[in-house]
Backbone as JSON, one array per atom type, in Angstrom:
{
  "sequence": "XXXXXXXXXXXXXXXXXXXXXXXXXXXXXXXXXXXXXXXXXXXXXXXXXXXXXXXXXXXXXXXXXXXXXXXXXXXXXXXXXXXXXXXXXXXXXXXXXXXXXXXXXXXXXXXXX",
  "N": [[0.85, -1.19, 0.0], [0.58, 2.22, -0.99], [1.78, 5.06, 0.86], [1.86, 8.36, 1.43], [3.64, 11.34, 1.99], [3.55, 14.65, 2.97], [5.44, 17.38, 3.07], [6.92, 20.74, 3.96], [5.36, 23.19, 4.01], [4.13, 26.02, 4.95], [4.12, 29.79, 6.24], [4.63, 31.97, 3.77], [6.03, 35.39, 2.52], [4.2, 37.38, -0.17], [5.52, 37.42, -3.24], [7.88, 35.18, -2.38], [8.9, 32.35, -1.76], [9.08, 28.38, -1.86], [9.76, 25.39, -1.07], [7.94, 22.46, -1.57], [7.69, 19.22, -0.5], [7.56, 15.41, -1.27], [7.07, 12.33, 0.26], [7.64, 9.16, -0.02], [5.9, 5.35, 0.39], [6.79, 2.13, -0.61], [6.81, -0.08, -2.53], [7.93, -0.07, -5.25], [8.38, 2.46, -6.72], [9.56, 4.3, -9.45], [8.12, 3.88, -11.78], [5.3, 5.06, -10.98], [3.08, 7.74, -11.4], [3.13, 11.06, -10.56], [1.84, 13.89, -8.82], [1.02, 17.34, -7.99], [-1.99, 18.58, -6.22], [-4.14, 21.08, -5.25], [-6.22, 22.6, -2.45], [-8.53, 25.47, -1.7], [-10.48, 27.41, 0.7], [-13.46, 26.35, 0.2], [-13.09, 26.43, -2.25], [-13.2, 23.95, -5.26], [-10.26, 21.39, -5.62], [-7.67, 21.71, -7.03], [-5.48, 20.6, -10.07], [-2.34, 21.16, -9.65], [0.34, 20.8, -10.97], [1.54, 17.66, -12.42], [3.76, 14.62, -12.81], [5.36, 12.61, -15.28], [6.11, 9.0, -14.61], [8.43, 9.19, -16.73], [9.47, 11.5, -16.74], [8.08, 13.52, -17.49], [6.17, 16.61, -17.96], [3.12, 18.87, -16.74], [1.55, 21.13, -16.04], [-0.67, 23.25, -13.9], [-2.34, 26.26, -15.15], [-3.05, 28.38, -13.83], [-0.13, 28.53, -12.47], [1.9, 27.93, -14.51], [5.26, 28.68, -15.38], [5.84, 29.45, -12.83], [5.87, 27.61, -10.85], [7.65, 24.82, -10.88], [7.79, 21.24, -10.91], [9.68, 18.02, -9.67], [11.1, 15.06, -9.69], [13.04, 12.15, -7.47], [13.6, 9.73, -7.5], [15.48, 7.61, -6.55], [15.09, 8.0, -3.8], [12.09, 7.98, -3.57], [10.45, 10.35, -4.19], [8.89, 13.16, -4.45], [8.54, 16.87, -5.81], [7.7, 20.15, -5.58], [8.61, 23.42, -6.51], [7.72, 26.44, -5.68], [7.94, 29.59, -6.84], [7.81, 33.15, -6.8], [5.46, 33.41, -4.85], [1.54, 34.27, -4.76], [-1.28, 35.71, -3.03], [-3.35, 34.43, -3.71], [-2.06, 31.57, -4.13], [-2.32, 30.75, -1.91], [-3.53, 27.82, -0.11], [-4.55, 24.46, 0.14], [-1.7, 21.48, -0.06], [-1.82, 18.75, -1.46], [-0.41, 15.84, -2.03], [0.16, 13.22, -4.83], [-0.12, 9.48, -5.96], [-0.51, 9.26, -8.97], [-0.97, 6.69, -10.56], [-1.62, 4.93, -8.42], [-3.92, 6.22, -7.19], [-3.47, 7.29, -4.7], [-3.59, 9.33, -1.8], [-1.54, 11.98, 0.02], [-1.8, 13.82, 3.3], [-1.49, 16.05, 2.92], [-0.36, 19.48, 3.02], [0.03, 22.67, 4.28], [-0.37, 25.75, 2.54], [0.27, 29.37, 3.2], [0.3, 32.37, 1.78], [0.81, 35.61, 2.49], [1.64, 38.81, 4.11]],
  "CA": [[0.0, 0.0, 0.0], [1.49, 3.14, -1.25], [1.36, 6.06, 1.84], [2.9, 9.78, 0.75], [4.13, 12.33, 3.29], [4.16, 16.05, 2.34], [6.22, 18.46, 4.07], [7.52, 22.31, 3.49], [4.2, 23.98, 3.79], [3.86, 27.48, 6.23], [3.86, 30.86, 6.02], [5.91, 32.93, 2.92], [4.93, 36.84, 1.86], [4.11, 37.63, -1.74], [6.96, 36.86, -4.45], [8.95, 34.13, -1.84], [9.26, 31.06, -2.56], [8.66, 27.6, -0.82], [10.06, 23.69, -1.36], [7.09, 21.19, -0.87], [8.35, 17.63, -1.02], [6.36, 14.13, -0.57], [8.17, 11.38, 0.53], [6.38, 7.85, -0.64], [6.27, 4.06, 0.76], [5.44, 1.18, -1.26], [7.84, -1.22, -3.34], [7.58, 0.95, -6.81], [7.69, 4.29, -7.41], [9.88, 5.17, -10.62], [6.64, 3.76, -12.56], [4.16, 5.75, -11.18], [2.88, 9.22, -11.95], [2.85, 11.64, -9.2], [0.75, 15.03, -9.12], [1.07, 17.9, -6.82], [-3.17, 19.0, -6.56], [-4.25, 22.52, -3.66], [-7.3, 23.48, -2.29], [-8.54, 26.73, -1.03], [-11.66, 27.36, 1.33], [-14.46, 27.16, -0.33], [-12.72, 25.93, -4.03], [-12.9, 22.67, -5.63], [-9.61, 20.61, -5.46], [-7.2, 21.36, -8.57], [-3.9, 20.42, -10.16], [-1.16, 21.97, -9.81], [1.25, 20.15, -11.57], [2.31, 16.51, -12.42], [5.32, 14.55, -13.62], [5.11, 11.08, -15.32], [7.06, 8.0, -14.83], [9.75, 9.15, -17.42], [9.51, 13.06, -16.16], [6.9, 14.47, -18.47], [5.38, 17.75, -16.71], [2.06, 19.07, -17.04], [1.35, 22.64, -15.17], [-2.15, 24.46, -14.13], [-2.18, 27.41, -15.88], [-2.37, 29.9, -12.81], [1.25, 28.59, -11.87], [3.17, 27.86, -15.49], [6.34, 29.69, -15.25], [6.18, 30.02, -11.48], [6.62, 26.43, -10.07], [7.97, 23.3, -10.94], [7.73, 19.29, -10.47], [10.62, 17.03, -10.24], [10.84, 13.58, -8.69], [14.0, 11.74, -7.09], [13.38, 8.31, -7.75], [16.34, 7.29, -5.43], [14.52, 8.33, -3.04], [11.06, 7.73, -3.55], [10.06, 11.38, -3.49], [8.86, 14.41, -5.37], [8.92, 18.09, -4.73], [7.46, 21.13, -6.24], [9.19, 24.29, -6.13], [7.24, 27.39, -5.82], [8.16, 30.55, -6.78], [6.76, 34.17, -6.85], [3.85, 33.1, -4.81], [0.9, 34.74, -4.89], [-1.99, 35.04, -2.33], [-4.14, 33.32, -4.59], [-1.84, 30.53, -4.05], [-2.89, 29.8, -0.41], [-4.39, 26.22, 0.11], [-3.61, 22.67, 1.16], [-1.6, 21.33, -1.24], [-1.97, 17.67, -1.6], [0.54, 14.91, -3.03], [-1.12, 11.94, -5.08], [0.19, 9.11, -6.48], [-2.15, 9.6, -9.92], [-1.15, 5.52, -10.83], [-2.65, 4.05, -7.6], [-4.79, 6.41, -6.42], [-2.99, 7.27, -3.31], [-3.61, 10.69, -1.54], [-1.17, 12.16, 1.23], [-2.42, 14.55, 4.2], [-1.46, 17.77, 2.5], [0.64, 20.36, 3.76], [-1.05, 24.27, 4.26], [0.45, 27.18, 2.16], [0.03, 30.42, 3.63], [1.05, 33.53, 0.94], [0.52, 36.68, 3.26], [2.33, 39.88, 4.31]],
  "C": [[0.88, 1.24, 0.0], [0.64, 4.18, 0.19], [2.54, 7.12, 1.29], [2.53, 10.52, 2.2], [4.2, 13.66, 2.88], [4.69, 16.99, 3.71], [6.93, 19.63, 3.11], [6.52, 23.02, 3.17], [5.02, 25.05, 4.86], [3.28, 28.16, 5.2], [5.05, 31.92, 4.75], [4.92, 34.31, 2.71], [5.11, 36.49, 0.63], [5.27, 37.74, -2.48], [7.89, 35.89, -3.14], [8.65, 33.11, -2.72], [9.48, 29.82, -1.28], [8.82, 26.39, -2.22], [8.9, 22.75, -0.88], [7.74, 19.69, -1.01], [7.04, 16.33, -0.27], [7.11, 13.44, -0.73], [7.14, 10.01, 0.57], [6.92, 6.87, -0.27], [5.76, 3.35, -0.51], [7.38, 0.54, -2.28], [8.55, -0.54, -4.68], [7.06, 2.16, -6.63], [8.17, 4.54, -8.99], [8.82, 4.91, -11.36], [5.67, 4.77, -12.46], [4.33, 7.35, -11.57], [2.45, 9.75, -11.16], [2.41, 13.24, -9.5], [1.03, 15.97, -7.53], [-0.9, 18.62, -7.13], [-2.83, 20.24, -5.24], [-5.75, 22.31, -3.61], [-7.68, 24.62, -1.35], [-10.0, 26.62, -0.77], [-12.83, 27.54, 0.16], [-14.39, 27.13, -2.06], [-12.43, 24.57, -3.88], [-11.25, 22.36, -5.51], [-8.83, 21.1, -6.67], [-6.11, 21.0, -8.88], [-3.13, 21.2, -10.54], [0.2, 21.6, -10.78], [1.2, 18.28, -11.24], [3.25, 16.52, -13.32], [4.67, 12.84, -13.85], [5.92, 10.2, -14.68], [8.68, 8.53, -15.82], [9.86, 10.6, -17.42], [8.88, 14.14, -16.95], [6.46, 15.26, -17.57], [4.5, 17.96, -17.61], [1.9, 20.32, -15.92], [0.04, 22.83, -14.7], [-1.47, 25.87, -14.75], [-1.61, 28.54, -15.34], [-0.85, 29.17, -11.94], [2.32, 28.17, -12.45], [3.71, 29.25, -15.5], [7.03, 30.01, -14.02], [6.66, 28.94, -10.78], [6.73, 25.58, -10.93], [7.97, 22.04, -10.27], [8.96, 18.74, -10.53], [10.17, 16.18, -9.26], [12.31, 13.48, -8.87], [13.43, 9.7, -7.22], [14.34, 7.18, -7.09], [15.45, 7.12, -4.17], [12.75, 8.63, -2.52], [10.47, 9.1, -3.33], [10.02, 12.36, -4.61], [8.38, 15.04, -5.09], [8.2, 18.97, -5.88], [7.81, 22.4, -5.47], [8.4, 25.46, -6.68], [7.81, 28.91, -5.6], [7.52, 32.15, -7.22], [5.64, 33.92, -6.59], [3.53, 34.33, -4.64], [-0.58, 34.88, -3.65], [-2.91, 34.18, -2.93], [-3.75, 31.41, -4.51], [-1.92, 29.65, -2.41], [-3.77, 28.96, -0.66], [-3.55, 25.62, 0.79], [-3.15, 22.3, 0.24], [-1.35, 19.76, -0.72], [-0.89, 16.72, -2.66], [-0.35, 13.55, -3.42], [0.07, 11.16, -6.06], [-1.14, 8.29, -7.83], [-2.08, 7.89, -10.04], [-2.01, 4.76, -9.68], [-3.74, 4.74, -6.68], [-4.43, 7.08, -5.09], [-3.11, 9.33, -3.16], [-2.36, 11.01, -0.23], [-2.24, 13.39, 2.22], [-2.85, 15.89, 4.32], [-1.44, 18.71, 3.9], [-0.09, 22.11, 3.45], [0.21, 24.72, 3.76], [0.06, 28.04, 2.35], [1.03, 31.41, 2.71], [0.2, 34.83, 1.6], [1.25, 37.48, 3.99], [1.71, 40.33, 5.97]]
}
């Protein structure tokens, strides 16, 4: 049973910048396809980015240019690096492993001065 861990949420002001990482159990990872999703009070659930199996990215719109996906595959683990946040970008941001389904606990981002 795959279980994911996210960590490197808080508090940043407007234009910082913030490391999320999810750290994953389970036998197999370089296969799967891992997804960073957010949500904000009161908004549906959306994606923020994924990465495939062989490191294909895929963006949301409101954050191409600003963050990125990679995975460590050593290390069973992948990170999205946010930069020039925005308050808009406060939520929970959630790690998923998109192949089995798997959700972690999601980590709060706070963008506020």
């Amino acid at each position: 049973q795959v279980q994911l861990v996210e960590t490197g949420g808080g508090l940043v002001q407007p234009g910082g910048s913030l490391r999320l990482a999810c750290a994953a159990s389970g036998r197999i990872f370089s296969v799967n396809h891992m997804g960073w999703y957010r949500q904000a009070p009161g908004k549906q659930r959306e994606l923020v980015a994924f990465i495939t199996s062989g490191g294909n990215t895929k963006y949301g719109d409101s954050v191409k240019g600003r963050f990125s996906i990679s995975r460590d595959n050593a290390k069973k683990a992948v990170y999205l690096q946010m930069n020039s946040l925005k308050s808009e970008d406060t939520a929970v941001y959630y790690c998923s492993d998109l192949t089995n389904g798997a959700w972690g606990q999601g980590t709060q981002v706070t963008v506020s001065s």
